[in-house]
N, C-alpha and C positions, 0 to 999 in steps of 0.2 A: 504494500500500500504506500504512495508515495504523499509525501507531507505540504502541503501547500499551507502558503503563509498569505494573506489577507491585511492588505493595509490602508486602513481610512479612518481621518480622526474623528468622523461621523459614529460614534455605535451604534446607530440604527442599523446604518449601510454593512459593518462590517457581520452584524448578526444574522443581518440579512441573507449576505453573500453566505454565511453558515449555513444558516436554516434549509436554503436552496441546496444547496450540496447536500444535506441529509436529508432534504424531500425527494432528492434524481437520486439518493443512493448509488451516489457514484463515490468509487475506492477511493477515497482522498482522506487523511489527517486532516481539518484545517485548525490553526492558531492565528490569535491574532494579533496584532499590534496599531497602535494609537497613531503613529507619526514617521517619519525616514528614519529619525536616529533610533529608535525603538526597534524597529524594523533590520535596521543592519546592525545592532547588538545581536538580536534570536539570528539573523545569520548566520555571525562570526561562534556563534557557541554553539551551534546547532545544525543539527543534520535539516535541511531543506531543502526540497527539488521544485518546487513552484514558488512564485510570487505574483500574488494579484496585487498592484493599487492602485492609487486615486492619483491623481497630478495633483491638485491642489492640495498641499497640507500645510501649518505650521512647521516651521525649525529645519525640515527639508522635506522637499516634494517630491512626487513621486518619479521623476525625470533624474534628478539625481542620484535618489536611492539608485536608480533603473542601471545608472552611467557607475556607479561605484558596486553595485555588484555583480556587472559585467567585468570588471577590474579584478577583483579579489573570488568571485566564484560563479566564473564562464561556465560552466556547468548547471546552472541554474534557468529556468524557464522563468520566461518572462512577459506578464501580462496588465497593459494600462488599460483603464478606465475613467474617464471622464465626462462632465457634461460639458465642455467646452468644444464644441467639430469645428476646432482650427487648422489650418494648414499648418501652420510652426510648431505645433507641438504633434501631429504626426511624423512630420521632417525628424524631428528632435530625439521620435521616442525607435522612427526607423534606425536611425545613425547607432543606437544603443541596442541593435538588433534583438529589441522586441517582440515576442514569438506576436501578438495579438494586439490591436488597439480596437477597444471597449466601448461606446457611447451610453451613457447613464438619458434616461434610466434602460435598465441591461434588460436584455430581453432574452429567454429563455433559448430558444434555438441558436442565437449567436455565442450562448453560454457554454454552452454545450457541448457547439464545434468549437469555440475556443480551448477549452479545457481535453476535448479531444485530442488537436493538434498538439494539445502542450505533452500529455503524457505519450501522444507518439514519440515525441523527441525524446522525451526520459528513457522510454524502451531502448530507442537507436543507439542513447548514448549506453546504456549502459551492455547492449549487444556488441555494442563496440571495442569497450572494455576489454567485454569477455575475448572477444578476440585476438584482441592485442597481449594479452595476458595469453591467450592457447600458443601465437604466434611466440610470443618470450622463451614460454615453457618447452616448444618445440626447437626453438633456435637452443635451448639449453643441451636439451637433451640430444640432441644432434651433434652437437660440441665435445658431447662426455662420450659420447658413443666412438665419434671420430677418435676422441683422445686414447680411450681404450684398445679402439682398435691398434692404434701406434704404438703403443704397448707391447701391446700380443705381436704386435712383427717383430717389436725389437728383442723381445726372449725370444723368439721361434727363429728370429734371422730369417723373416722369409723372402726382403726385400731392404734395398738402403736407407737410412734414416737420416733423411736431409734436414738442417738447422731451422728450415723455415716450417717444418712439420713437429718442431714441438716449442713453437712460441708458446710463453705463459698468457696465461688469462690476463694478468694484471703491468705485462710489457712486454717486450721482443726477449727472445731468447741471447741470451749470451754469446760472441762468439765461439767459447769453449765456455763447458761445463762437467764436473765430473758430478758421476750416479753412482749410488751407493746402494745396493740391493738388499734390503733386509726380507726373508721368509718365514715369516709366521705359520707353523706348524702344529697343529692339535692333533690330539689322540683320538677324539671323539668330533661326530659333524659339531662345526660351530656357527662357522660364518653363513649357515643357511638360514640358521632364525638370526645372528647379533650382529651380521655384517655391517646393515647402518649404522646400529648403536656404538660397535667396535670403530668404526671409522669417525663419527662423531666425537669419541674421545681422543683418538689420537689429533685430529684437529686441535683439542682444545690444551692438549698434554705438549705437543712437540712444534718448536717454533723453526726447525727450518721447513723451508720448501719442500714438498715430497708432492707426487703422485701415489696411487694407488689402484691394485687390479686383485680384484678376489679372483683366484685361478679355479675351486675348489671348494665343495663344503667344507674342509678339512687346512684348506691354503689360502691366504693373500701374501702379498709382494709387494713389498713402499717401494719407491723409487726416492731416495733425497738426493735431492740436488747440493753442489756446491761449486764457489770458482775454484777450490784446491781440494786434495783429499783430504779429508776430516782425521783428524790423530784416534788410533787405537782406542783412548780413555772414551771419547765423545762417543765413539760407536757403542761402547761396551754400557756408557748409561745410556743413551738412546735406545739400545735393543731391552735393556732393563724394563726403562720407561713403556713400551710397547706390550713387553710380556706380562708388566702387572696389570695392566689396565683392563682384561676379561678376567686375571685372577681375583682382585678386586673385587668387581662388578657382577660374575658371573660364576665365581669356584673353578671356572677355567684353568687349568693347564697350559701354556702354551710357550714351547719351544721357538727360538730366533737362531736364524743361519745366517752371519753374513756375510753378506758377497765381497770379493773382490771389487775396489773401485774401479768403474769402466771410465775412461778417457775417453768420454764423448758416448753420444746413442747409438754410433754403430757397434760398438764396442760393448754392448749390454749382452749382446746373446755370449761372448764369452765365459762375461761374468755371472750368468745365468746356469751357464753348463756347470760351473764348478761350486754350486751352490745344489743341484741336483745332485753333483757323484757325492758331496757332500752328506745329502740325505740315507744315502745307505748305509752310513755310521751310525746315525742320529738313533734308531730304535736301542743302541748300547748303551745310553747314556741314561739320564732320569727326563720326567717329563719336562720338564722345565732349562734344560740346557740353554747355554748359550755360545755356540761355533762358528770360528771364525774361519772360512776357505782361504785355501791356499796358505794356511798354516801346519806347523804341526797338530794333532789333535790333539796332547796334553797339555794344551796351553790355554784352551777352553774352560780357563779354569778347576781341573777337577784335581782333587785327592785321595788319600790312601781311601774315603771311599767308593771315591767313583772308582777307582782298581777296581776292589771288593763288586760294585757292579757289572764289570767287563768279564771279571771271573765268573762270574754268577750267569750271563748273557752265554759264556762260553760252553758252560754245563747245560744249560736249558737246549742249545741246537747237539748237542751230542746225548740228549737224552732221547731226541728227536731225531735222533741217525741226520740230522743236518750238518755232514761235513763240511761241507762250502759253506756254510753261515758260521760255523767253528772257525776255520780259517780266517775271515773278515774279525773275526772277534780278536784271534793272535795278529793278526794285522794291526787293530787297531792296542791291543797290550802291549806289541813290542813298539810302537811310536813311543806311549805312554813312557814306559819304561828307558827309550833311549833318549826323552826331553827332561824329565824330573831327573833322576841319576842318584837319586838318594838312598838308593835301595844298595846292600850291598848283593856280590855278587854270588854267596851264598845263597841269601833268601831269594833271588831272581831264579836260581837253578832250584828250590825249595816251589815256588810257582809253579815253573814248568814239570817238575815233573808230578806234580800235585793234577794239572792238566793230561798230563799223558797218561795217567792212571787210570783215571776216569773214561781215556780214549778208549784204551787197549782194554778193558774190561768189558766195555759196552759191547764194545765188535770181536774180542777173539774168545776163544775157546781155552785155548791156551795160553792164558792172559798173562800166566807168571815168567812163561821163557821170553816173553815180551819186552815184560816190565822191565826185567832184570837187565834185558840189552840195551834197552833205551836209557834205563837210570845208569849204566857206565858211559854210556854216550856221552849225557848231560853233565855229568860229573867231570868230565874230561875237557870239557866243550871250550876251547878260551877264549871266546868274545860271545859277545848281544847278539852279532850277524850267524854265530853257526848256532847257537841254540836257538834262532826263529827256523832255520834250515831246517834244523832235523826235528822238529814240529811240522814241517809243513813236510816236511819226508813220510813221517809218521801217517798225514791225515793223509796224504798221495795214498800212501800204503793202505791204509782201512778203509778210504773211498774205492778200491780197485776189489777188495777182496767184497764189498758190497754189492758192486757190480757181478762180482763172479758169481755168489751165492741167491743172485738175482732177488734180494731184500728190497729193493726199492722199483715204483716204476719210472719208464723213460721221463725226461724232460718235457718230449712231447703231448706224453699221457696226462701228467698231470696241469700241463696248461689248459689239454680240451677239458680234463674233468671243470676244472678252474670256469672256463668259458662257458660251461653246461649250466653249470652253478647259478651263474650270472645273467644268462637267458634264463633261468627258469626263477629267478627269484630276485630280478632287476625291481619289481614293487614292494621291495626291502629295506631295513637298515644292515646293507650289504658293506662291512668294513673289514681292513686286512686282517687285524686280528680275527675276526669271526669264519672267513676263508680257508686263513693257514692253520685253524684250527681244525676245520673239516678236511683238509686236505694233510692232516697227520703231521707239518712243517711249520718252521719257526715263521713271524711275519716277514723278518729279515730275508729269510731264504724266499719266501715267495715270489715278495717283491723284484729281488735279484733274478727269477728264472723267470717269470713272466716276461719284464723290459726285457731280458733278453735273448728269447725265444718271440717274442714277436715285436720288439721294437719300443712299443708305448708302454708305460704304466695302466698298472693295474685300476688306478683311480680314473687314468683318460680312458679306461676300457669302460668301464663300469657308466662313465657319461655318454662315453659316443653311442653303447647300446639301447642307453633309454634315451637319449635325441631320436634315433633310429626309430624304436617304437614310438616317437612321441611324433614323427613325421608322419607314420603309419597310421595314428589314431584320426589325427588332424586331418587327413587326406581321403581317409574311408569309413569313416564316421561325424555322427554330429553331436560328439560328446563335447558339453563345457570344457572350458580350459581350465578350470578348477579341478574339474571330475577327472583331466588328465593328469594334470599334476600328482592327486595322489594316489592314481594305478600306476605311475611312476615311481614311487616312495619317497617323490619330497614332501618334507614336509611346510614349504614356505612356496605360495606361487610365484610370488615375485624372484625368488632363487630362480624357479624352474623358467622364467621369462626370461631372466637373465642371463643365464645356461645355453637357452636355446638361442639366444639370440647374438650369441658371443661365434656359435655355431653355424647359423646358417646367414643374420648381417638383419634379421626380420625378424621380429617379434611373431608369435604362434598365430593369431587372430589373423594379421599381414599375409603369413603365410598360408593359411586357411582361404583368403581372400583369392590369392595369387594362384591357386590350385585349380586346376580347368577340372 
């Protein structure tokens, strides 16, 4: 209902003009006011979209009112009334682009169409609004989509990343700039329901420059900027800052990887790749690490207990005849071990064979003519480089005799079982642990056979297949896009828009449209 204001220092006239409005029951507010300056006070305080008044008033007339709220609230309709049919003061009241001029006394049918006309105008304007505001919102999201997309080439490297393709919002891009790739990593989906609110905070927590790209229920990716690289300490409280703020907020868990500083945007997919090989460490660690690529891995901070944890990681994939996830575990113990050096060289050889114990028990029969050879090995061993040797001699050796006694199946068998899984129970909360669980194998080891036995991660498998159905539903059904989202198992649509649209460059609905 739009408010019309009523101005004549007559209260006859101005009750009058009331009474008429509530005898034509027509949607109107009206208020009134005595004079000009009366008049442009409820203006200036007050929501109003019409004005009817009189030309003649005390203190100020209705021409001037006309000419000063044309000035201060063009937005406003506007309608004189008077008994004077002058030429000067129509001239006077056109120039003030006056939707109406009135002759007293008013006569009903001109009332009518006057005030008709007026709230057409109110509609247009406010039609108008609206679509200046869709247009805004559209040019926004146009921008952020662009931006994303830029993104996504520059980890994938799928094309060069020219300086004029990541001008900032708020000025030109720098001639040079280095990026700083921090990866937010969770155990559990997170970023599918709190990715706004996660982002929102980091907005309000961290004052350099960044962009940002959720890869993942599971992953996002800051991008900060800066004109030099940022010192070691700066990263190490930045990625702090980042990883309290869903612990905080949410009980969240969540792991920081960071990257290599890239010297410029072409140079992100490098630092990309070594923030991935990175992540095949990461399940050894506790939920909350903090690693830095292209370092050693004991300098992530940990101590005698993160050992105590890599040992521990090491026992669980040899519990689980996961050779190859045992190996990456002495990979990452012998880094451990050859960066701290605190350890003497007793208790190191006290480790290891504490480790090979456990090997040779698991997988031989004859575990004690084993033991015995390996513990004078190790006992003999004189440096850190031959005791990882003849560990990974060892696991060579118990990985072969696994194969001969045909205990496990091929790489390939359990990638399709993996993929069967996955078509048959994509409308899940499908996660690597719940996988390598059914699949008898550590997560660690999953992860490692899947990427490399067909290329991608098991998280980009587990999306491209329900995109895939979710192409399928859209294209051959006329189920909501609500209702697909969760025969997909997201449980946020706006994820699953997001997802899909990161994927095919169109939103579901778009898609659905564009479908012959």
């Amino acid at each position: 209902m739009y408010r019309i204001l009523i101005v004549d220092d007559e209260r006859i006239e101005r009750e009058g003009i009331r009474n008429l409005i509530r005898k034509l029951q027509l949607e109107l507010d009206p208020i009134t006011a005595e004079n000009g300056e009366a008049a442009l006070e409820i203006v200036r305080s007050q929501r109003v979209d019409i004005v009817i008044t009189d030309i003649k008033m005390p203190f100020m007339d209705g021409l001037e009112l006309s000419e000063k709220i044309r000035e201060e609230k063009p937005d406003i309709e506007l309608i004189i009334y008077s008994a004077f049919n002058e030429f000067e003061y129509a001239r006077r009241a056109m120039r003030t682009n006056v939707s109406n001029y009135l002759l007293k006394p008013i006569q009903v049918p001109e009332f009518v169409a006057a005030i008709g006309r007026a709230t057409d105008a109110c509609l247009e304007k406010e039609a108008g609004k609206i679509r200046e505001l869709q247009l805004l919102e559209g040019y926004r999201r146009g921008m952020a989509y662009e931006r994303e997309k830029m993104l996504l080439d520059a980890i994938n490297g799928s094309k060069p990343i020219k300086p004029s393709e990541v001008a900032l919002p708020d000025g030109d891009a720098p001639e040079r700039e280095w990026i700083h790739l921090l990866l937010a990593d969770c155990p559990r989906p997170f970023f599918d329901m709190q990715n706004d609110e996660f982002l929102a905070m980091l907005g309000e927590r961290i004052d350099l420059p960044f962009d940002y790209l959720n890869l993942n229920e599971k992953q996002s990716l800051l991008f900060v900027r800066s004109p030099a690289p940022l010192p070691k300490e700066t990263l190490r409280s930045l990625a702090e800052t980042i990883a309290s703020s869903p612990a905080e907020c949410f009980e969240q868990q969540v792991s920081i990887i960071v990257g290599a500083a890239a010297d410029g945007w072409e140079r992100v997919h490098d630092a990309y790749c070594g923030v991935e090989r990175l992540l095949e460490y990461k399940f050894f660690m506790n939920d909350q690490a903090i690693l830095f690529a292209g370092e050693p891995f004991a300098e992530a901070s940990v101590d005698e207990v993160e050992l105590q944890s890599i040992e521990n990681k090491i026992y669980q994939c040899l519990d689980y005849g996961d050779i190859r996830g045992a190996k990456y575990g002495v990979e990452l113990l012998f880094s451990f071990l050859k960066t701290k050096g605190q350890f003497s060289s007793l208790y190191t050889k006290f480790i290891c064979s504490e480790i090979m114990t456990k090997a040779v028990v698991k997988e031989q029969k004859n575990s004690l003519t084993v033991i015995n050879e390996y513990l004078d090995k190790i006992t003999r061993s004189p440096s850190l480089h031959d005791l990882k040797d003849l560990l990974f001699d060892l696991f060579d050796r118990l990985e072969s005799d696994v194969g001969t006694k045909g205990k496990g199946e091929s790489a390939n068998k359990i990638v399709e079982q993996i993929k069967q899984m996955v078509e048959a129970r994509y409308d899940q909360d499908l996660s690597l642990e719940g996988i390598a669980e059914q699949v008898y194998l550590t997560p660690s080891y999953v992860s490692y056979l899947f990427k490399k036995e067909t290329g991608q991660s098991l998280i980009r498998y587990i999306t491209q297949v329900r995109m895939d159905k979710a192409v399928a539903l859209l294209r051959d059904t006329n189920m909501k896009i609500v209702d697909i989202c969760q025969k997909l198992g997201y449980r946020n649509s706006n994820y699953f828009i997001q997802s899909f649209r990161q994927h095919y460059g169109v939103t579901p609905a778009k898609f659905r449209e564009q479908t012959p």
